[in-house]
C-alpha positions as CSV (number, residue, x, y, z in Angstrom):
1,X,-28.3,28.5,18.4
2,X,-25.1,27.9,15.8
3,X,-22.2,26.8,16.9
4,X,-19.0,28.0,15.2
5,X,-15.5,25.5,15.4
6,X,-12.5,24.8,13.6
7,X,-11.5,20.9,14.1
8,X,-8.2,20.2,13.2
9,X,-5.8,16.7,14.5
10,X,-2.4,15.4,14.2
11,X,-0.3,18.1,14.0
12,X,2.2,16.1,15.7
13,X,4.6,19.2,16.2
14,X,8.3,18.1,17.0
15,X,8.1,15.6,14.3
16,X,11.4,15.3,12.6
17,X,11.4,14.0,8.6
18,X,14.5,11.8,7.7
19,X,16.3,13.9,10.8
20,X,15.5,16.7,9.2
21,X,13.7,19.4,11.7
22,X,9.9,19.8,10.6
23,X,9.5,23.5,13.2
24,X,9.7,26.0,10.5
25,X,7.1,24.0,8.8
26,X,4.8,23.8,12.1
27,X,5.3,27.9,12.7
28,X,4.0,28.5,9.2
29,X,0.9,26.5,10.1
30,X,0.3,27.9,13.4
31,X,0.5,31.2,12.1
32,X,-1.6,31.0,9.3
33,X,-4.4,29.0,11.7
34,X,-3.7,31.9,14.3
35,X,-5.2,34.2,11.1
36,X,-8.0,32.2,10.7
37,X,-8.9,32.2,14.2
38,X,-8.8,36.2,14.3
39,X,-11.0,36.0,11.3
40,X,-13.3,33.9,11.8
41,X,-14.0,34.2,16.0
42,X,-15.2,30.2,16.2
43,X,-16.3,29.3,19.9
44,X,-14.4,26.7,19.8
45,X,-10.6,25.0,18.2
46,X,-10.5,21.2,18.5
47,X,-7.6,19.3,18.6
48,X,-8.2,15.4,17.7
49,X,-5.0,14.2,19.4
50,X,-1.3,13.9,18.4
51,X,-0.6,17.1,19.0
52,X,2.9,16.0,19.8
53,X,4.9,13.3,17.7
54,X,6.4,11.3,20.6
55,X,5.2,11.2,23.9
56,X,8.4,13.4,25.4
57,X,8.2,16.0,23.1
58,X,11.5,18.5,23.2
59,X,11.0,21.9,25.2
60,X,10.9,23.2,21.6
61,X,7.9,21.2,20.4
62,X,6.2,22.5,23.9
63,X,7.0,25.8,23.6
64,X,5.1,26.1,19.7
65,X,2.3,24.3,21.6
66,X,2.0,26.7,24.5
67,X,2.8,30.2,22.4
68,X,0.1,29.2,20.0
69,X,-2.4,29.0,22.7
70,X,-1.3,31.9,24.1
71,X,-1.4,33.6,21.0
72,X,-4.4,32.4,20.2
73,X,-6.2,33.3,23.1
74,X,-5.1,36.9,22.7
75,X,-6.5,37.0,19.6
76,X,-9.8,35.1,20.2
77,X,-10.3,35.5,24.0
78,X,-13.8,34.0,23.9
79,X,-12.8,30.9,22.3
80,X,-12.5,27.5,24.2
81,X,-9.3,25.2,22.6
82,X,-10.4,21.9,23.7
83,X,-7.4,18.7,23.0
84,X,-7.8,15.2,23.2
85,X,-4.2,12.4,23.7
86,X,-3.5,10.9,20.5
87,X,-1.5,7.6,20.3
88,X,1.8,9.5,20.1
89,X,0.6,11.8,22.9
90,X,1.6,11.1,26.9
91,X,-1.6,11.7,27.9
92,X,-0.9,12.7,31.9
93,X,2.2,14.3,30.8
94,X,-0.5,16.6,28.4
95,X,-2.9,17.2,31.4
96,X,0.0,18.0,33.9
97,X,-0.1,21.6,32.5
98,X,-4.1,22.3,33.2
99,X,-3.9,25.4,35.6
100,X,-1.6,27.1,32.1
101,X,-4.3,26.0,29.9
102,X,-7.2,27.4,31.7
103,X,-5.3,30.9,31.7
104,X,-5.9,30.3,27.9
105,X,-9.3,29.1,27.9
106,X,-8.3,25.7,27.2
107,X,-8.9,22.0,28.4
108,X,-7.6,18.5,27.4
109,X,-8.4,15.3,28.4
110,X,-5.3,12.8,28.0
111,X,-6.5,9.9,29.5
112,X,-9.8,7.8,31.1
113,X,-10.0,8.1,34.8
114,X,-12.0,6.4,37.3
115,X,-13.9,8.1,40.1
116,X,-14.3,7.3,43.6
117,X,-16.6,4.6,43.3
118,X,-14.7,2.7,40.6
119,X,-16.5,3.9,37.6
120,X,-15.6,5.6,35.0
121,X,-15.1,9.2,34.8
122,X,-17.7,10.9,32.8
123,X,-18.1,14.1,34.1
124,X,-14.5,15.0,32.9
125,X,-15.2,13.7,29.5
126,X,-18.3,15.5,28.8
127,X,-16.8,19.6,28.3
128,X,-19.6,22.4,27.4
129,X,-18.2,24.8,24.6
130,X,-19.8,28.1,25.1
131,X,-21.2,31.4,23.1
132,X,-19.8,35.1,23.5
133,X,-22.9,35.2,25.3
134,X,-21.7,32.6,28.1
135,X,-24.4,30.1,26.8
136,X,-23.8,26.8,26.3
137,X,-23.9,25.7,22.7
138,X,-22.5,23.0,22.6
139,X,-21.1,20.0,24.4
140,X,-18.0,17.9,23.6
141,X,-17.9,14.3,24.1
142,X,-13.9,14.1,24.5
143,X,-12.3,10.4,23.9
144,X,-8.9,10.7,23.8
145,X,-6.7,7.2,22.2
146,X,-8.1,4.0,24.0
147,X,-6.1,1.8,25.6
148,X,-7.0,-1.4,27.2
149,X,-5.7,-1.0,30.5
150,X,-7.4,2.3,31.0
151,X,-11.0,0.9,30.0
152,X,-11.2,-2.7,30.5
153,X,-11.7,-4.3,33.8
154,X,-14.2,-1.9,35.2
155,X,-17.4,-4.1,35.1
156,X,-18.9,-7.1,33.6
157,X,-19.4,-4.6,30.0
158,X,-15.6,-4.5,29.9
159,X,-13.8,-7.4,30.3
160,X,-12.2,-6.8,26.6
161,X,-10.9,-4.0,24.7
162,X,-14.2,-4.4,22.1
163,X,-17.0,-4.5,24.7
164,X,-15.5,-1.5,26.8
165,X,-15.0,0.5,24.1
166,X,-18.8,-0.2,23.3
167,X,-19.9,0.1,26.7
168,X,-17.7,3.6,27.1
169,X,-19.5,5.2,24.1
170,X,-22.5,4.1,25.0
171,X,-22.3,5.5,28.4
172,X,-20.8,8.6,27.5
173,X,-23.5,9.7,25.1
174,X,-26.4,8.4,27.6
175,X,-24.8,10.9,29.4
176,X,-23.8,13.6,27.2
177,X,-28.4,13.6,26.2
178,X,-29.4,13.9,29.7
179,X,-27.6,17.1,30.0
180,X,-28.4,18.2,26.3
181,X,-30.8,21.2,26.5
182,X,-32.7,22.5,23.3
183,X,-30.9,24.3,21.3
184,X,-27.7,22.6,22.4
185,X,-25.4,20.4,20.0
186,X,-23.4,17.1,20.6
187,X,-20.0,17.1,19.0
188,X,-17.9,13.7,20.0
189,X,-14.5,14.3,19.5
190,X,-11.6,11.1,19.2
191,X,-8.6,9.7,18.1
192,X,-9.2,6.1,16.4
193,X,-9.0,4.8,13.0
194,X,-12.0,3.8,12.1
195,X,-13.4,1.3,9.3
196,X,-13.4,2.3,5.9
197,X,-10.5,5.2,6.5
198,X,-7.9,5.8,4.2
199,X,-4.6,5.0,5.8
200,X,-0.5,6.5,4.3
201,X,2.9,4.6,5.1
202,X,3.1,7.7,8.0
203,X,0.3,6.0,10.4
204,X,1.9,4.1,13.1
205,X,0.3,0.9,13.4
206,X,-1.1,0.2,16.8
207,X,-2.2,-3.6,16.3
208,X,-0.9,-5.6,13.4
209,X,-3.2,-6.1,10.8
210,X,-5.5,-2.9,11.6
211,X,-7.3,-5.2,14.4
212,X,-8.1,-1.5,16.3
213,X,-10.2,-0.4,13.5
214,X,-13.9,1.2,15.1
215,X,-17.5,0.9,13.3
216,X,-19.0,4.5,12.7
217,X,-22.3,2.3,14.7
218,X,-20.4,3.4,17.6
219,X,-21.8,6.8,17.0
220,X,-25.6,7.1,17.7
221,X,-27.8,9.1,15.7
222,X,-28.3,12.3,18.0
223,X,-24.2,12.9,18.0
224,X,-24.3,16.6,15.5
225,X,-20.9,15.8,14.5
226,X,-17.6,14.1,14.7
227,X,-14.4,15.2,14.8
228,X,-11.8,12.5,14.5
229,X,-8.0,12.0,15.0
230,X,-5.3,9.7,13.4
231,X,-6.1,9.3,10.1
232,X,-3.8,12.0,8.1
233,X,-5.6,12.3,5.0
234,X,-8.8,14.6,5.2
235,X,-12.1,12.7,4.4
236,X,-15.7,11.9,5.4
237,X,-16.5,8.2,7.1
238,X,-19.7,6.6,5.8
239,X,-21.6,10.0,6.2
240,X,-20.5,14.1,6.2
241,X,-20.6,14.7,9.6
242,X,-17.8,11.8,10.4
243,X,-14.9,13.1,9.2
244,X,-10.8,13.7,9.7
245,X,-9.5,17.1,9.9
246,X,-6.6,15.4,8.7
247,X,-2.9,16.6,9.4
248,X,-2.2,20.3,8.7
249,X,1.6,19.4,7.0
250,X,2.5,15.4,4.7
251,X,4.3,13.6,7.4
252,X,5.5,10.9,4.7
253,X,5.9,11.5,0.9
254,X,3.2,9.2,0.3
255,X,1.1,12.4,1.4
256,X,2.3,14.3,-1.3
257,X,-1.1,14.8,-2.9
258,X,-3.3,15.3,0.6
259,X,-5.5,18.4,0.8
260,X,-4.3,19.7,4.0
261,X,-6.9,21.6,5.9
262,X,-8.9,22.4,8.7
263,X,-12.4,22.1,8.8
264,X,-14.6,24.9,9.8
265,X,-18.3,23.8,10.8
266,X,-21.4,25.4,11.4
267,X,-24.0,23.4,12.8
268,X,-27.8,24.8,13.6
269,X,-28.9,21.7,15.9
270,X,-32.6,23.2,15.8
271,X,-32.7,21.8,12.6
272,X,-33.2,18.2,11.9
273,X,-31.9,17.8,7.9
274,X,-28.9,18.1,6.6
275,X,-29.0,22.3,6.0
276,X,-28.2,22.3,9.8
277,X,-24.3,21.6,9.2
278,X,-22.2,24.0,6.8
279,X,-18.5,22.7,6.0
280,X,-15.5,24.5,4.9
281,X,-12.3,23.4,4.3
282,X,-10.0,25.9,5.0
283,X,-7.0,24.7,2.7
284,X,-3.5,25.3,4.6
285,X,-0.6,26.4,2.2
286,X,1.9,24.1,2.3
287,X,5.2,26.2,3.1
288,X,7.9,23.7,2.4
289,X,7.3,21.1,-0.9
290,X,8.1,17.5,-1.3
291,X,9.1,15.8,-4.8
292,X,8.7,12.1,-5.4
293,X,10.4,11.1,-8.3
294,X,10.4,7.4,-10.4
295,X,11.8,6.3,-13.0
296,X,15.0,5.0,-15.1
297,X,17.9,6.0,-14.0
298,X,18.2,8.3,-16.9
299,X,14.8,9.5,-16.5
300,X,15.2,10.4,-12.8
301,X,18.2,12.7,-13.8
302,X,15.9,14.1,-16.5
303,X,13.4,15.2,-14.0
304,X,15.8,16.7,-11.3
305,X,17.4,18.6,-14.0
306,X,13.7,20.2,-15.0
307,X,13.4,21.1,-10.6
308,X,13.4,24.8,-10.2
309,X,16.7,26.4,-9.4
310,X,17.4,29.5,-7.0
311,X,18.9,28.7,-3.6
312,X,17.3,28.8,-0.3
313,X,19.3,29.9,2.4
314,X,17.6,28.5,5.4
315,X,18.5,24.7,5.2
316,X,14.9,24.0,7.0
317,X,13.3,26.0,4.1
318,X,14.4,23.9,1.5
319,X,12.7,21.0,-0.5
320,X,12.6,17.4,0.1
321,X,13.5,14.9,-2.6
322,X,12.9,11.4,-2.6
323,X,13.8,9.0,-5.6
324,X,12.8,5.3,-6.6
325,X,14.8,4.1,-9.6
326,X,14.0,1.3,-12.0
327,X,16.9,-0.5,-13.0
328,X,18.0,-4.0,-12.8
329,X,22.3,-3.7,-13.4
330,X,23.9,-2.7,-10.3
331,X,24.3,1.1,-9.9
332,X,27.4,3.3,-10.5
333,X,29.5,3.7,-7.4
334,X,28.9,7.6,-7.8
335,X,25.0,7.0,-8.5
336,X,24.0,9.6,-5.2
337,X,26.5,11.6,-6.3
338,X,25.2,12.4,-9.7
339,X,21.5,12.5,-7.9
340,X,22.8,15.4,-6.4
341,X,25.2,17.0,-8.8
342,X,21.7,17.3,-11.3
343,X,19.8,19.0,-8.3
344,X,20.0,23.0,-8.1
345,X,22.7,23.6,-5.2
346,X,21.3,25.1,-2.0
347,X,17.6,24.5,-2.9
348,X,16.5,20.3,-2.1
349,X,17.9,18.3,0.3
350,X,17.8,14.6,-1.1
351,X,16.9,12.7,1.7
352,X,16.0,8.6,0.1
353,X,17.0,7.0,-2.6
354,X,15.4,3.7,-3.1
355,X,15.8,0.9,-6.2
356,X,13.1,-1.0,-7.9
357,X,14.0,-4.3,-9.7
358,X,12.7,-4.7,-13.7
359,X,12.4,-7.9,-13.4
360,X,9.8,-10.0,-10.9
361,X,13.0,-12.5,-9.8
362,X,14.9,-9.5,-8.7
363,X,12.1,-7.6,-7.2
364,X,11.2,-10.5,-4.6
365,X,14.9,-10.4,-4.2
366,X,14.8,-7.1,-2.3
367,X,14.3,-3.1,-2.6
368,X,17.7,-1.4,-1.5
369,X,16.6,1.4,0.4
370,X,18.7,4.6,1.7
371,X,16.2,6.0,4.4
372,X,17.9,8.1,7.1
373,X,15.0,7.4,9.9
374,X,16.0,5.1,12.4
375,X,13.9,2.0,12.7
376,X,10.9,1.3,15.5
377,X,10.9,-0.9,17.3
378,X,8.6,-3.4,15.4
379,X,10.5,-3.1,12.7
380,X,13.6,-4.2,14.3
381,X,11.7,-7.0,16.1
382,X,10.5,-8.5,12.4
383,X,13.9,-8.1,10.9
384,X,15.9,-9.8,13.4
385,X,12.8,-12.6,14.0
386,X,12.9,-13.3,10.5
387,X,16.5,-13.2,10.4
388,X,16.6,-16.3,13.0
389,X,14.8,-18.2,10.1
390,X,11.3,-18.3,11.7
391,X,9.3,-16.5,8.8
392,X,6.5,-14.0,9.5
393,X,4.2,-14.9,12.6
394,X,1.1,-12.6,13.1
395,X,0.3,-14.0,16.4
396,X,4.1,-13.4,17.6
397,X,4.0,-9.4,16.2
398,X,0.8,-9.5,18.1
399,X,2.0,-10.1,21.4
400,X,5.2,-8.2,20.5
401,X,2.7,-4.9,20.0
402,X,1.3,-5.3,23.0
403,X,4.2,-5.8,24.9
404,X,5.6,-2.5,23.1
405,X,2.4,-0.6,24.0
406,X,2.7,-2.0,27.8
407,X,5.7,-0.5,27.9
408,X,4.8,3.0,26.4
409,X,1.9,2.8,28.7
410,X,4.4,2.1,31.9
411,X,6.6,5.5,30.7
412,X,3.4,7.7,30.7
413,X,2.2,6.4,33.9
414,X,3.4,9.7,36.5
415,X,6.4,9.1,38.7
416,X,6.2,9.5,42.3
């Protein structure tokens, strides 16, 4: 039997670029997906984590979420949404809201749980994904973001991060085949960043020095396909049935040139060569555009004279502009100024302006930077640790991360 899904990931909704508001942008996505979904009638929508951008997402960001699924369930009522936490997701605050999602015929698993006998939870990771017929087609192996204190600990197979994450895979799809009938595919859905990926500036770092990175080996041969989250930029991972979705909108301008899209899949698991999987990428239209401009000075005033010109009203409508320019005298005073004097008024908003030194003595001096987006926390950390005179320490970010990540972990953890 076929099984018909769209797999999409990071849409990280409430996301705000340089303090600009990114919802209009999200609402022409989820409209145009809402289309597809009337369209095409897939049996199920998958959701690789980050759904939100932080892990307290404003009412607004929560409201898109919950008025898409509604919407969408309207529209498709036989379809199953199924969502996995991402690393910017809360993943109990996310599962909080199950008794509204399953009046939408939807499910997400935010975090690993133990049962009663201190093992881990498989049943609730393991999620059948069902035909018009009520007949299970499918069934997704859901594995939201790892993190060590949820998975480590439980046996002697876990005593670190690397070995439970083995030991959790392997587990889950021992599972996942002793319920597989004939007939019946095996899609694992996660949120990791896996070897060999293609990272932007826009992915958070989790560990310094991409120490979190997964082998594709983690995925044994009788998994159909593999829907991944956290990577933004849509591509394949050492074969064509491990891929990103990808994000749906560029979350940094060095995304620019990203195909957005989501991924329809057909897969015929009766078949055992590579005509049982059909891919489509369904490519989103991008409703808001970004420029990244280089060059002299002179140059750069050149090329935002040649922008279009007509204004857009809606200030959340309009273009974003970001200029790196070459020079190595100090600027004019008025420099932003005439930045935006040579834009079309009421069409861009300029939100960086960045220099790059001509010369090799000036560039190791320093990049001058105008970037309205407040810093993270590790950023601060390494600016005020090098500041003290101690240079850069990878072992000292190391433990910094983690102490960082304890403490997002302590914020998720429920309240009494």
């Amino acid at each position: 039997m076929t099984v018909r899904f769209f797999h999409t990931s990071d849409w990280h909704l409430g996301q705000f670029f340089y303090n600009h508001s990114r919802q209009y942008e999200h609402e022409q996505f989820l409209a145009w997906l809402l289309t597809q979904i009337q369209e095409k009638q897939p049996h199920a929508l998958l959701i690789a984590g980050d759904v939100f951008d932080v892990i307290n997402p404003s009412s607004s960001a929560q409201k898109q979420l919950y008025q898409f699924l509604a919407d969408a369930h309207d529209l498709a009522p036989n379809m199953q949404t199924l969502m996995i936490a991402g690393n910017h997701d809360s993943g109990y605050r996310i599962e909080q809201v199950e008794p509204l999602l399953e009046k939408y015929n939807a499910k997400t698993v935010g975090v690993i749980q133990k049962n009663e006998a201190g093992k881990i939870d498989l049943d609730r990771l393991l999620v059948p994904i069902y035909n018009e017929d009520k007949h299970i087609v499918a069934w997704c192996l859901t594995l939201p973001f790892l993190r060590p204190a949820e998975i480590t600990g439980v046996n002697e197979h876990t005593s670190s991060s690397e070995n439970a994450i083995a030991y959790l895979h392997q587990q889950l799809i021992a599972e996942a085949e002793k319920r597989k009938e004939d007939g019946q595919a095996l899609i694992l859905m996660s949120h990791a960043h896996m070897q060999g990926g293609e990272t932007s500036d826009s992915e958070r770092p989790i560990i310094i020095g991409n120490e979190e990175a997964l082998s594709t080996a983690l995925f044994d041969d009788v998994i159909d396909y593999v829907a991944l989250g956290h990577l933004h930029k849509p591509q394949k991972v050492g074969a064509p049935h491990i891929r990103y979705s990808g994000s749906p909108i560029p979350l940094s301008f060095s995304e620019i040139n990203y195909k957005h899209q989501v991924v329809e899949v057909m897969l015929d698991p009766t078949k055992t060569d590579e005509s049982r999987f059909q891919f489509e990428a369904l490519a989103i239209p991008r409703s808001v555009q970004l420029h990244r401009l280089k060059g002299s000075i002179a140059e750069v005033l050149s090329l935002l004279n040649a922008l279009p010109d007509g204004e857009i009203a809606d200030i959340d409508q309009r273009e974003y502009v970001d200029i790196e320019y070459h020079t190595d005298v100090p600027p004019a005073p008025n420099l932003r100024q005439q930045f935006e004097d040579a834009l079309a008024p009421n069409r861009y908003r300029l939100v960086r302006i960045s220099r790059k030194y001509l010369t090799q003595q000036n560039a190791d001096s320093a990049n001058e930077k105008i970037n309205l987006e407040p810093p993270t926390p590790e950023q601060l950390f390494k600016t005020l640790w090098e500041k003290q005179g101690y240079g850069t320490d990878e072992h000292v970010m190391n433990d910094f991360m983690s102490l960082v990540q304890e403490a997002k972990q302590r914020l998720e953890q429920p309240q009494d």
